[in-house]
Backbone as JSON Lines, residues from 0, in Angstrom:
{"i":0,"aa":"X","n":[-17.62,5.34,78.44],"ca":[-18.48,4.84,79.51],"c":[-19.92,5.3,79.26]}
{"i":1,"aa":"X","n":[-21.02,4.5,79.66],"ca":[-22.12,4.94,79.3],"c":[-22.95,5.36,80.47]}
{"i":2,"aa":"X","n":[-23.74,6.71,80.22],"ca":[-24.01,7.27,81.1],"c":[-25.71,6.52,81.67]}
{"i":3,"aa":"X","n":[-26.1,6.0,82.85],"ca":[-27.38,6.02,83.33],"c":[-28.22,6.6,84.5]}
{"i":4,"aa":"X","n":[-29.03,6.13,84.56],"ca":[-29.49,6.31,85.7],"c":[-28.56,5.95,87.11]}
{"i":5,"aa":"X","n":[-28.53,6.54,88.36],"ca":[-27.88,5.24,89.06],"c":[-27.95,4.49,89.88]}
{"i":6,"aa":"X","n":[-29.44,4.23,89.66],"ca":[-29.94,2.8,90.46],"c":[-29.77,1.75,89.01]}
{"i":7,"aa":"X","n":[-29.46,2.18,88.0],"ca":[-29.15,1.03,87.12],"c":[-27.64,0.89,86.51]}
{"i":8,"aa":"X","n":[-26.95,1.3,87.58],"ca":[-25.21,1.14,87.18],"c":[-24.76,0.02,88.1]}
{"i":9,"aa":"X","n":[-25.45,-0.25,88.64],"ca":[-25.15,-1.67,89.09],"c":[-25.01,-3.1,88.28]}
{"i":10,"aa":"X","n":[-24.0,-3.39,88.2],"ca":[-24.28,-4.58,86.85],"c":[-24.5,-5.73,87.36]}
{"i":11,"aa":"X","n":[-25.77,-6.21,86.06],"ca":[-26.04,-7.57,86.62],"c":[-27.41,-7.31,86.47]}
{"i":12,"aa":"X","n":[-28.57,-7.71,87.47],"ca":[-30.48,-8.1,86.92],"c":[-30.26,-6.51,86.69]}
{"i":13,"aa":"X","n":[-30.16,-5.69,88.08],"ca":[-30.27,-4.11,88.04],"c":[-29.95,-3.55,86.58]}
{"i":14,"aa":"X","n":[-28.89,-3.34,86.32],"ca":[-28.57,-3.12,85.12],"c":[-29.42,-3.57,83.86]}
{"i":15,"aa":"X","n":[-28.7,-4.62,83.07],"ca":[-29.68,-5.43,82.54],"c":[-31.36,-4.75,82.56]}
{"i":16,"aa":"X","n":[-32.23,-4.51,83.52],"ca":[-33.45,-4.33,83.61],"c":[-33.59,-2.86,83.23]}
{"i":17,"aa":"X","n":[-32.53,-2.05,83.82],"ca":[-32.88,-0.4,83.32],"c":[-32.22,-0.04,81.89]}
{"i":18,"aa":"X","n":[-31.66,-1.07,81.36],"ca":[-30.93,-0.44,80.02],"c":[-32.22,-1.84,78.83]}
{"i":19,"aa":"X","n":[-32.94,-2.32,79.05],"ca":[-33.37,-3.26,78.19],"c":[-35.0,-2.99,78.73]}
{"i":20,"aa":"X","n":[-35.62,-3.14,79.75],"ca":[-36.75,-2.85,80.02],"c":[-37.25,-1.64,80.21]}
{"i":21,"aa":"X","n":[-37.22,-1.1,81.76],"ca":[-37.25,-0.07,82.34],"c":[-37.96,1.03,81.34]}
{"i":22,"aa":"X","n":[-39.14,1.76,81.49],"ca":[-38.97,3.27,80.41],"c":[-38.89,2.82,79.15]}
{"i":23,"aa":"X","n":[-39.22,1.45,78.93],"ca":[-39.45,0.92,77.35],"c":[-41.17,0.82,77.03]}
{"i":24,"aa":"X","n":[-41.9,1.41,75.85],"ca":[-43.0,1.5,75.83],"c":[-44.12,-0.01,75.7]}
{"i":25,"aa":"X","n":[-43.85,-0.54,76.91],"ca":[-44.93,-2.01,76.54],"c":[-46.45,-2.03,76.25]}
{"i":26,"aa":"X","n":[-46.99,-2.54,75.25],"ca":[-47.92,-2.51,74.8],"c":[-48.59,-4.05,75.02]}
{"i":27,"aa":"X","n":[-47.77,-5.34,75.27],"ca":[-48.61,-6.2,75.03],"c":[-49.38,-6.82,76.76]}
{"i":28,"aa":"X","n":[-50.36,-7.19,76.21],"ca":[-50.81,-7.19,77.89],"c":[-50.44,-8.52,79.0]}
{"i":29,"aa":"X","n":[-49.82,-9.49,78.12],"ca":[-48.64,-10.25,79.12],"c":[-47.24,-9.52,79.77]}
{"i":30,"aa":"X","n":[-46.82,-8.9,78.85],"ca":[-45.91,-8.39,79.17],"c":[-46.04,-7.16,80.73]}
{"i":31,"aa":"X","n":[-47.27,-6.38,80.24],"ca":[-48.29,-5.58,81.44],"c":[-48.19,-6.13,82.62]}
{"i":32,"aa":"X","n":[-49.08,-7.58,82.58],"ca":[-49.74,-7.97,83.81],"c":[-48.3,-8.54,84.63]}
{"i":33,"aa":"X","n":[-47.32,-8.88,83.93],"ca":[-45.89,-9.31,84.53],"c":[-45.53,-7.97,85.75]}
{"i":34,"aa":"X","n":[-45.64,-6.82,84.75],"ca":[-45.05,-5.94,85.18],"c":[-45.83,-5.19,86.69]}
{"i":35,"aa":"X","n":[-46.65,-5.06,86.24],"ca":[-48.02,-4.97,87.29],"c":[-47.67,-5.53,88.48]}
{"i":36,"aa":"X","n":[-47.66,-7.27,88.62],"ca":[-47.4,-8.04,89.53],"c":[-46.02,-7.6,90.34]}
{"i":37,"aa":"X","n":[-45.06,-7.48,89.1],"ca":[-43.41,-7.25,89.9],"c":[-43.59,-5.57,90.82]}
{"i":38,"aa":"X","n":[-44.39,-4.92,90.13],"ca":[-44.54,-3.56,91.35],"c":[-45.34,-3.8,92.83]}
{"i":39,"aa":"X","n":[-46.41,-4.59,92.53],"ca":[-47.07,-5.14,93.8],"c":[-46.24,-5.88,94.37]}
{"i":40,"aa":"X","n":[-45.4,-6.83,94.08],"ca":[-44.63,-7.58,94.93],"c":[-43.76,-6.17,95.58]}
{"i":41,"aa":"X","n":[-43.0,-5.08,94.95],"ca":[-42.2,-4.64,95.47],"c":[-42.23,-3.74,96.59]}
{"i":42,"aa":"X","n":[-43.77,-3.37,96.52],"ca":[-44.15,-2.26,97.81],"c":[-43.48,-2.87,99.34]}
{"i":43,"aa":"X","n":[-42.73,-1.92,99.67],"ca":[-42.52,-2.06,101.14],"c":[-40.54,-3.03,100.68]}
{"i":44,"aa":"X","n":[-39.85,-3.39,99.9],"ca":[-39.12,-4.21,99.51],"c":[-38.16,-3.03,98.48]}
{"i":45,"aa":"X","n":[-36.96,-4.05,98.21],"ca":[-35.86,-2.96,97.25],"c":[-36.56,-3.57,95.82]}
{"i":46,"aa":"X","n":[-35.63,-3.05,94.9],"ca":[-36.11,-3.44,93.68],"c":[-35.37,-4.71,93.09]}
{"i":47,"aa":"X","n":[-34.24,-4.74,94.04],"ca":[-33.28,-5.78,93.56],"c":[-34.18,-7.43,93.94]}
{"i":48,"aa":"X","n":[-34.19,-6.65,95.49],"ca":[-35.02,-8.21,95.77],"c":[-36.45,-8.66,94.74]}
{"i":49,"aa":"X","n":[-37.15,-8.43,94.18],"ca":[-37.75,-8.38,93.4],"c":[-37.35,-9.07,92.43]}
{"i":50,"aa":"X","n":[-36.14,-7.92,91.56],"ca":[-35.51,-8.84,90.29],"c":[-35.14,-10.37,91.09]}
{"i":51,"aa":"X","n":[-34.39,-10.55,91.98],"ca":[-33.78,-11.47,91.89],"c":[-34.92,-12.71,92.43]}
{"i":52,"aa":"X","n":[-35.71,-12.79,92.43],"ca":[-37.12,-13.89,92.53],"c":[-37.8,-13.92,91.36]}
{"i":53,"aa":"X","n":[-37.58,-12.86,90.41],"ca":[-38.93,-12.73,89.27],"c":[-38.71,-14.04,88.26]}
{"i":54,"aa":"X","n":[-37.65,-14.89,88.35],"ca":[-37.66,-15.84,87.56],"c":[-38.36,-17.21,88.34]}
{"i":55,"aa":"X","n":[-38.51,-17.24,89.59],"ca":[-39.1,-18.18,90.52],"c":[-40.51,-17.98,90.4]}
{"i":56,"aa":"X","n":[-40.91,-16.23,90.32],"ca":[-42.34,-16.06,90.66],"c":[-42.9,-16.5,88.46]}
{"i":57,"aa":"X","n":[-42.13,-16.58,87.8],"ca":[-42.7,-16.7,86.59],"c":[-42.9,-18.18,87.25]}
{"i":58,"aa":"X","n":[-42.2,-18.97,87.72],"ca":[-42.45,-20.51,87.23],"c":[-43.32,-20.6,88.12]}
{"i":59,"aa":"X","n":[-43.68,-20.29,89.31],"ca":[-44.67,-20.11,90.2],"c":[-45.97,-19.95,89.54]}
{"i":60,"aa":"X","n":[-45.98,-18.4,88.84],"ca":[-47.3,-17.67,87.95],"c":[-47.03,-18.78,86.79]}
{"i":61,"aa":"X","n":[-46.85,-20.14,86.46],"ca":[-47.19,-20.34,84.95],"c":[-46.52,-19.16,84.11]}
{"i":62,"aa":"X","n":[-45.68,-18.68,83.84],"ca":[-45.29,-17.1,83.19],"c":[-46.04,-16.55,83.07]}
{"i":63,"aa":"X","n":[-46.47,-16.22,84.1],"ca":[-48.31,-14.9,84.01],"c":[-48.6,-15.23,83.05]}
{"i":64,"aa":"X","n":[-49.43,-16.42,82.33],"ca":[-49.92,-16.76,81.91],"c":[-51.98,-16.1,82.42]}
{"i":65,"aa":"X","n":[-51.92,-15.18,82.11],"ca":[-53.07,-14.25,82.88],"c":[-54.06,-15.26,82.95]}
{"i":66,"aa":"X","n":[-54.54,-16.24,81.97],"ca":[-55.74,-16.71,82.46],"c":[-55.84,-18.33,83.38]}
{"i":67,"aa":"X","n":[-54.29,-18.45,83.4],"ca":[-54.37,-19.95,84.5],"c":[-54.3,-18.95,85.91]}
{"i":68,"aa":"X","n":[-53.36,-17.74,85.57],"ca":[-53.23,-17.14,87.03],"c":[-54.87,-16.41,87.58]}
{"i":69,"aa":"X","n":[-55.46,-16.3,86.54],"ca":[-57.28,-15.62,86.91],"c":[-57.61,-17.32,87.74]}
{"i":70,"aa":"X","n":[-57.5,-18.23,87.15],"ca":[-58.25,-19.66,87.48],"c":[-57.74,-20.46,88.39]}
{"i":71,"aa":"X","n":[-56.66,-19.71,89.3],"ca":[-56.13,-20.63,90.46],"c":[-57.21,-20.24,91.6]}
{"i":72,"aa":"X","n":[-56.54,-21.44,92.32],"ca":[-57.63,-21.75,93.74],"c":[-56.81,-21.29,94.65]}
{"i":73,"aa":"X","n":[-57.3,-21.01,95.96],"ca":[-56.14,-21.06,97.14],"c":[-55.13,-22.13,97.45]}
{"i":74,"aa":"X","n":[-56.08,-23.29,97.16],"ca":[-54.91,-24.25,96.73],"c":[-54.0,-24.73,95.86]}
{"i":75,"aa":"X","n":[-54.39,-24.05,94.9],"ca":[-52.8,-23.7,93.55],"c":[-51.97,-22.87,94.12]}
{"i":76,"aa":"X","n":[-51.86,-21.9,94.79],"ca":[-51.2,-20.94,95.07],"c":[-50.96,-20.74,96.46]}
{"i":77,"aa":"X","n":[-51.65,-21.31,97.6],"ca":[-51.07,-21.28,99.01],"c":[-49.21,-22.61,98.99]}
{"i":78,"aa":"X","n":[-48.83,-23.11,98.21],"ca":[-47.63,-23.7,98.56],"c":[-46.76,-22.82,98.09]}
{"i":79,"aa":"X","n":[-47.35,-22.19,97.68],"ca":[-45.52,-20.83,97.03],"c":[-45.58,-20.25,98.36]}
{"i":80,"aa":"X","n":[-46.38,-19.88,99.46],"ca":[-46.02,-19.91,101.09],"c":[-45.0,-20.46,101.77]}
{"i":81,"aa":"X","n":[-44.53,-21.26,101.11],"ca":[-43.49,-22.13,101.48],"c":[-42.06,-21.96,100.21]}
{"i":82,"aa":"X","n":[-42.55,-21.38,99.03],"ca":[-41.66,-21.3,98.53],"c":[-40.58,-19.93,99.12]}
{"i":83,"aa":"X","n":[-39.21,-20.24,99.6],"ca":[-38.22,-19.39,99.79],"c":[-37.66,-18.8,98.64]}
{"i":84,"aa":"X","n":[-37.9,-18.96,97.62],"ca":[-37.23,-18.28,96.02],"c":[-38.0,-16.89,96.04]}
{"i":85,"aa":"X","n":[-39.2,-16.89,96.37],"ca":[-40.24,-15.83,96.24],"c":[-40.6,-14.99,97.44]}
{"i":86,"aa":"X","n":[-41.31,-13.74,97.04],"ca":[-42.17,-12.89,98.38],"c":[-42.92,-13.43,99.09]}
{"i":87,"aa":"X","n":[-42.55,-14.49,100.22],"ca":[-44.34,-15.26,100.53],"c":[-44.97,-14.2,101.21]}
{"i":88,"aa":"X","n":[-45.46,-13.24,100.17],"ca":[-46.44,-12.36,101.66],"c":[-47.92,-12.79,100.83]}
{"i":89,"aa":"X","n":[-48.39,-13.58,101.71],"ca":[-49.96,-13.86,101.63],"c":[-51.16,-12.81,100.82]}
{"i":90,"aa":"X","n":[-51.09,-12.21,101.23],"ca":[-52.01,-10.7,100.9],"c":[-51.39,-10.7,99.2]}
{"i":91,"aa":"X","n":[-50.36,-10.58,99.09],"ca":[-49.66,-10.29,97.64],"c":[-49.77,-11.6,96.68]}
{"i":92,"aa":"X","n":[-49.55,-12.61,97.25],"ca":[-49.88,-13.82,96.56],"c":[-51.59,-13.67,96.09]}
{"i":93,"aa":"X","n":[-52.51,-13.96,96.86],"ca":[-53.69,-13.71,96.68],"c":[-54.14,-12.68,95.83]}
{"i":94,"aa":"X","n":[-53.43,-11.53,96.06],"ca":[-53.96,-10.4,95.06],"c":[-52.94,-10.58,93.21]}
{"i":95,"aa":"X","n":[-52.23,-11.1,93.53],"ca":[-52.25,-11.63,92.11],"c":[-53.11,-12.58,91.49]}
{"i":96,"aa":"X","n":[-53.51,-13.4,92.04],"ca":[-54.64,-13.73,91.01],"c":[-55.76,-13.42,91.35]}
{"i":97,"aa":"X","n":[-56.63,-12.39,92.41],"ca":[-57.43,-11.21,92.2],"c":[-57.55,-10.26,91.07]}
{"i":98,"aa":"X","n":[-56.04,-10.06,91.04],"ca":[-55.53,-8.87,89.77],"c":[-55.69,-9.14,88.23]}
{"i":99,"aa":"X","n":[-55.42,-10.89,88.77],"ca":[-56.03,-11.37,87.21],"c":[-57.16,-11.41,86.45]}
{"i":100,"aa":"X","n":[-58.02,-11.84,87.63],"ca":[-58.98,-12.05,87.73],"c":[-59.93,-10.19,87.16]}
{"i":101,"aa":"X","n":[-58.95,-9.43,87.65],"ca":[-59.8,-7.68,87.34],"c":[-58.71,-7.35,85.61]}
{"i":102,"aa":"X","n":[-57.7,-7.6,85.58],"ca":[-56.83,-7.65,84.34],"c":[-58.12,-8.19,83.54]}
{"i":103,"aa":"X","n":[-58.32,-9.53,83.33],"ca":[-59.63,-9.65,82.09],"c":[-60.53,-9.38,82.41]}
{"i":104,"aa":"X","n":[-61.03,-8.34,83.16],"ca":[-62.22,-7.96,82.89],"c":[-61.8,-6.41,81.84]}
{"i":105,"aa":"X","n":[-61.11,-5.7,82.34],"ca":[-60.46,-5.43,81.87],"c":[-60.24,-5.12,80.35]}
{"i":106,"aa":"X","n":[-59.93,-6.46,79.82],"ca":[-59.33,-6.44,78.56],"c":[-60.97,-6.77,77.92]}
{"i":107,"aa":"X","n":[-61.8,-7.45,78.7],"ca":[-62.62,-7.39,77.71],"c":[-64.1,-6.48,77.68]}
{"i":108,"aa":"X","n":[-63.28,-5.69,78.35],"ca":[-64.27,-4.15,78.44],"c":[-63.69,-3.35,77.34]}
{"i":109,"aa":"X","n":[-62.2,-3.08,77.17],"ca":[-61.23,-1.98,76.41],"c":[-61.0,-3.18,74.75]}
{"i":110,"aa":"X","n":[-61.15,-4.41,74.99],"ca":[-60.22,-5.16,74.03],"c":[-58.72,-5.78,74.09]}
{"i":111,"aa":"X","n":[-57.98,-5.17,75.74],"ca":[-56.84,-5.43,75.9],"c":[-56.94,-4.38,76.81]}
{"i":112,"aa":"X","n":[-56.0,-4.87,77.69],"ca":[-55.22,-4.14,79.05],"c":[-54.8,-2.9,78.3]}
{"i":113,"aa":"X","n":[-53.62,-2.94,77.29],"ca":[-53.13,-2.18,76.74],"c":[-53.73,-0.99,76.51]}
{"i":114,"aa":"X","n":[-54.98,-0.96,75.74],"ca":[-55.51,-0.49,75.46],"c":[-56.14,0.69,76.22]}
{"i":115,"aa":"X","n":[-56.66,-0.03,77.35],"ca":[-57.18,0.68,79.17],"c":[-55.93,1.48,79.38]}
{"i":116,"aa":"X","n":[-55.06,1.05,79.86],"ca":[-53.46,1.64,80.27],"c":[-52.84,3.06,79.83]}
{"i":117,"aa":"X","n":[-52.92,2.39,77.95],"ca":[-52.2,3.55,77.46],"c":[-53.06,5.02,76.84]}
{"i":118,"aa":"X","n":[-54.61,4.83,77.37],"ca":[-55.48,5.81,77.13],"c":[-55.41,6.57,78.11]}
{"i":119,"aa":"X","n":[-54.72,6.42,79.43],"ca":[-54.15,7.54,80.48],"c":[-53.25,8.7,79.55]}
{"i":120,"aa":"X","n":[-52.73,8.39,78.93],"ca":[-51.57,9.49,78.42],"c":[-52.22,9.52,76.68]}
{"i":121,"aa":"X","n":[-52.73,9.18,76.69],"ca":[-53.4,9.43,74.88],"c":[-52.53,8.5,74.1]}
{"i":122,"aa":"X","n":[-51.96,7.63,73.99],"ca":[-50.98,6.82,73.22],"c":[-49.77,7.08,73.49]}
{"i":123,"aa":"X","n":[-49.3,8.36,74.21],"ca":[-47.6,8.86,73.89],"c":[-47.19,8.91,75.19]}
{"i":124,"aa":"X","n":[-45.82,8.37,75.47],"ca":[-45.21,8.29,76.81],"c":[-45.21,9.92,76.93]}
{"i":125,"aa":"X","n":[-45.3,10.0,78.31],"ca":[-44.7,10.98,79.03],"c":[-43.28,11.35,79.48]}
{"i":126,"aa":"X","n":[-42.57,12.46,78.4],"ca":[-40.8,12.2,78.83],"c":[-40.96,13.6,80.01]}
{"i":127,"aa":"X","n":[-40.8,13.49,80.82],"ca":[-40.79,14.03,82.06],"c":[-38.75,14.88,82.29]}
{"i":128,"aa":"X","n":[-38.57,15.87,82.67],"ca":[-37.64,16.73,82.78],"c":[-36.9,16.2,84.01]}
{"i":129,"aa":"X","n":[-36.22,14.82,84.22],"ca":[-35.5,14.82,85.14],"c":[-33.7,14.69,85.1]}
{"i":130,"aa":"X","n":[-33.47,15.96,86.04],"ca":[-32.08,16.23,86.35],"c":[-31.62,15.8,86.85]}
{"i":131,"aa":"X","n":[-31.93,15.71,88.08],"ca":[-31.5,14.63,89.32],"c":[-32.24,13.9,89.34]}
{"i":132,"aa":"X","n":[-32.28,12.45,90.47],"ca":[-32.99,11.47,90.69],"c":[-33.67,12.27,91.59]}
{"i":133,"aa":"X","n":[-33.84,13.2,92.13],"ca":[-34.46,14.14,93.05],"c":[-35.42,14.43,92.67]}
{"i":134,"aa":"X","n":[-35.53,14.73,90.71],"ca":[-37.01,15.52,90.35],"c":[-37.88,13.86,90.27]}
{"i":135,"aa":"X","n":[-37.43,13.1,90.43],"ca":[-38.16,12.12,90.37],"c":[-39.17,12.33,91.15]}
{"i":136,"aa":"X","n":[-40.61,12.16,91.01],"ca":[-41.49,11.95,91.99],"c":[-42.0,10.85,92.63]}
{"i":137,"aa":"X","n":[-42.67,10.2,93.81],"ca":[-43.5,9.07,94.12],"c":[-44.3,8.59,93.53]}
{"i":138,"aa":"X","n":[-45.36,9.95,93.02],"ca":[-46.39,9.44,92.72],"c":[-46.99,10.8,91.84]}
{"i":139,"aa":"X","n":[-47.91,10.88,91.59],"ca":[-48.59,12.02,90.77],"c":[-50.46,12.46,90.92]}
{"i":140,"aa":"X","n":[-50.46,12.97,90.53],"ca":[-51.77,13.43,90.29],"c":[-52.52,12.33,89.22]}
{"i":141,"aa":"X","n":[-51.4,11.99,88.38],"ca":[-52.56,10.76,87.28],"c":[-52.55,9.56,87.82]}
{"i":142,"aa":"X","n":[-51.4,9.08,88.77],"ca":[-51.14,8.36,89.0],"c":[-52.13,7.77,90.23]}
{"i":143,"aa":"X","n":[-52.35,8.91,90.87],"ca":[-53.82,9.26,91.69],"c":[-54.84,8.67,91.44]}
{"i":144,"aa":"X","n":[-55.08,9.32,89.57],"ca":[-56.38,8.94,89.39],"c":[-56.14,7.37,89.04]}
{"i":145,"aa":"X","n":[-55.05,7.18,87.96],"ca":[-55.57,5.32,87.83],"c":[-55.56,4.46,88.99]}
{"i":146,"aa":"X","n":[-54.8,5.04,89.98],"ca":[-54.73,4.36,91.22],"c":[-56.51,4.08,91.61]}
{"i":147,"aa":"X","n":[-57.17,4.75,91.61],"ca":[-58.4,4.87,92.1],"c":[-59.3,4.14,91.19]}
{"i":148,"aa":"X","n":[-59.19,4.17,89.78],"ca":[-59.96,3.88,88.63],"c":[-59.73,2.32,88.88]}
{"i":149,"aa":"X","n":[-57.82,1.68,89.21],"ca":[-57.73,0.44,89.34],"c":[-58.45,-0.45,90.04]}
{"i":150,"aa":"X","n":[-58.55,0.63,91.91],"ca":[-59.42,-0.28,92.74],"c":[-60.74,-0.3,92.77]}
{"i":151,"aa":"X","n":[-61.29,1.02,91.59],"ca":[-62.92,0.8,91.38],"c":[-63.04,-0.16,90.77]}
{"i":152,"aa":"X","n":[-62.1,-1.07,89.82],"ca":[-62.14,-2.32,89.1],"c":[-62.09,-3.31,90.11]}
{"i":153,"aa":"X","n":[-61.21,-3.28,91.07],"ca":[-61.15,-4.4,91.64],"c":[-59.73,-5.32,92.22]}
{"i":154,"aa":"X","n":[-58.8,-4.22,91.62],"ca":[-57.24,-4.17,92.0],"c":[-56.75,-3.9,93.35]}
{"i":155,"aa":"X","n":[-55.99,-4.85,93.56],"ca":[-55.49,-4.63,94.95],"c":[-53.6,-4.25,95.04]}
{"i":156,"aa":"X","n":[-53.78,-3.81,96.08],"ca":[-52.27,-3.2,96.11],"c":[-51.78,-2.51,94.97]}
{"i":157,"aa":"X","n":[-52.62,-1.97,94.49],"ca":[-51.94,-0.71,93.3],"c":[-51.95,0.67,93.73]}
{"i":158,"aa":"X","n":[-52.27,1.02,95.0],"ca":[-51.66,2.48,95.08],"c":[-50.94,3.65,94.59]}
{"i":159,"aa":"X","n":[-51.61,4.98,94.87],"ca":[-50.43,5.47,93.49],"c":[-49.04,5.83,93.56]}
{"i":160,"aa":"X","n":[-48.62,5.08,94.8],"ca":[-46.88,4.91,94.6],"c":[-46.95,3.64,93.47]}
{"i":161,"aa":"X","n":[-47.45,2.57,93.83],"ca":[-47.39,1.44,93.06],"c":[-47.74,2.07,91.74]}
{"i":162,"aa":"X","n":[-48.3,2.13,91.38],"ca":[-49.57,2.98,89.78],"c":[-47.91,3.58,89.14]}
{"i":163,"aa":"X","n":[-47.32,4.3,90.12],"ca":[-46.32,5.27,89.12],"c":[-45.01,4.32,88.96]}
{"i":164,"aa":"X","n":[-44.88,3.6,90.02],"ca":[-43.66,3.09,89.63],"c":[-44.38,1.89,88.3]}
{"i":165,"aa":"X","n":[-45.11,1.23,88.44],"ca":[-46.01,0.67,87.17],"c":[-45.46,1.36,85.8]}
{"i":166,"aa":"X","n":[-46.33,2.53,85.98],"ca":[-46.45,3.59,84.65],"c":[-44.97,4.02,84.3]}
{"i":167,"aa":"X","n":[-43.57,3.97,85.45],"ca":[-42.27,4.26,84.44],"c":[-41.81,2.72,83.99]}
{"i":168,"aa":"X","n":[-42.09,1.67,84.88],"ca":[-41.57,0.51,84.28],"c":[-42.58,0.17,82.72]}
{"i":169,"aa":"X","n":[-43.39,0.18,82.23],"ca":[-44.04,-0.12,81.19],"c":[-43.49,1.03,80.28]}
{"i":170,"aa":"X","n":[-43.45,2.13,80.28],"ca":[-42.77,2.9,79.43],"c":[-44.06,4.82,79.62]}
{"i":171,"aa":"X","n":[-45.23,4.44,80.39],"ca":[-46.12,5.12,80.29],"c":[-45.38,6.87,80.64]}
{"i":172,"aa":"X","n":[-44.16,6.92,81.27],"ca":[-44.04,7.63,82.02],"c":[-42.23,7.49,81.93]}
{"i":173,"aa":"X","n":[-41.23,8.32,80.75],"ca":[-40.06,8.15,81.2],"c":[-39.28,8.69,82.12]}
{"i":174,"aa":"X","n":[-38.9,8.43,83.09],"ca":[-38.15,9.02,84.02],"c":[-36.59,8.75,84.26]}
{"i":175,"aa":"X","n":[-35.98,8.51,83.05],"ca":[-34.56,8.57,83.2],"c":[-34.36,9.67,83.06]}
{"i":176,"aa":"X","n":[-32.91,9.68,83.94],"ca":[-31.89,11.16,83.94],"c":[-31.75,12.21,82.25]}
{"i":177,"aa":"X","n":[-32.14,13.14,82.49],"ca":[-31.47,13.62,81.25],"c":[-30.96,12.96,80.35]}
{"i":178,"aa":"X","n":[-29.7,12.84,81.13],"ca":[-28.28,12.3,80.62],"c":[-27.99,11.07,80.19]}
{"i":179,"aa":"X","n":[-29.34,10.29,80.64],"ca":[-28.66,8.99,80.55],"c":[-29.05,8.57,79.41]}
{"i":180,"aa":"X","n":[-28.44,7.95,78.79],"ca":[-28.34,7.03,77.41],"c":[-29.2,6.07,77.36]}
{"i":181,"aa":"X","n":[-30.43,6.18,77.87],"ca":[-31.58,5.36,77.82],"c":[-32.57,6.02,77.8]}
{"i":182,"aa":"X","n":[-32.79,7.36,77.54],"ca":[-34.09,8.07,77.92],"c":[-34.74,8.3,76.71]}
């Protein structure tokens, strides 16, 4: 039997997402701004509900296609209000393509998102000492600062609960169990 985390022994998106994504080091900045978006959608929400829309909100986002999602209008994007597949929370819709809109500026300040991102930790994930899901933390002290650095750019809803859960889903930050066969 293989040992994980166990918010990812659930089989099925849950699963699937913590043994293939999750705490994997992403570097490319589509892959980023996906990820970015799926933490803002999730504030205040489980993680499941999330997974289980993120294939609605790709066809929605063009597949975060970052620069059609920078170039929508309110009227590209006020009928996913109506879409039931997805989060219709207004504020979150809008700030994704806000976010896009601060994502390339972004990339063409650093050369790439990536680039901005993974200069928080100097190039190398952070493998963090967790025993229990207990040493897990909310949020952090760095997580603090990009939180702050994000909305001096122009980012919305990245808080540094959001910022950290961000930074373990991209890989910035591993926080699997010891034990688990994914860390």
């Amino acid at each position: 039997m293989t040992i994980r985390c166990a918010w990812g022994q659930e089989p099925g998106l849950m699963q699937t997402y913590h043994d293939v994504e999750w705490g994997k080091p992403h570097r490319d900045d589509h892959a980023l701004f996906e990820l970015m978006c799926m933490e803002m959608y999730q504030a205040g929400l489980s993680w499941r509900t999330v997974l289980n829309k993120r294939a609605a909100f790709n066809e929605d986002f063009d597949r975060y296609d970052i620069e059609k999602v920078a170039n929508m209008t309110d009227a590209d994007w006020q009928p996913f209000l109506q879409d039931a597949r997805i989060i219709r929370n207004r504020a979150k819709l809008a700030a994704t393509v806000s976010n896009a809109q601060a994502f390339i500026k972004v990339q063409k300040e650093f050369g790439s998102f990536a680039t901005y991102w993974w200069a928080f930790v100097n190039n190398q994930p952070l493998v963090n000492n967790v025993a229990t899901e207990n040493d897990v933390p909310a949020k952090t002290a760095l997580s603090v600062k990009i939180a702050k650095d994000l909305k001096r750019r122009g980012f919305k809803f990245m808080g540094p609960v959001a910022v950290y859960a961000f930074m373990q889903a991209s890989g910035l930050v591993k926080d699997h169990l010891n034990d688990c066969a994914f860390k």
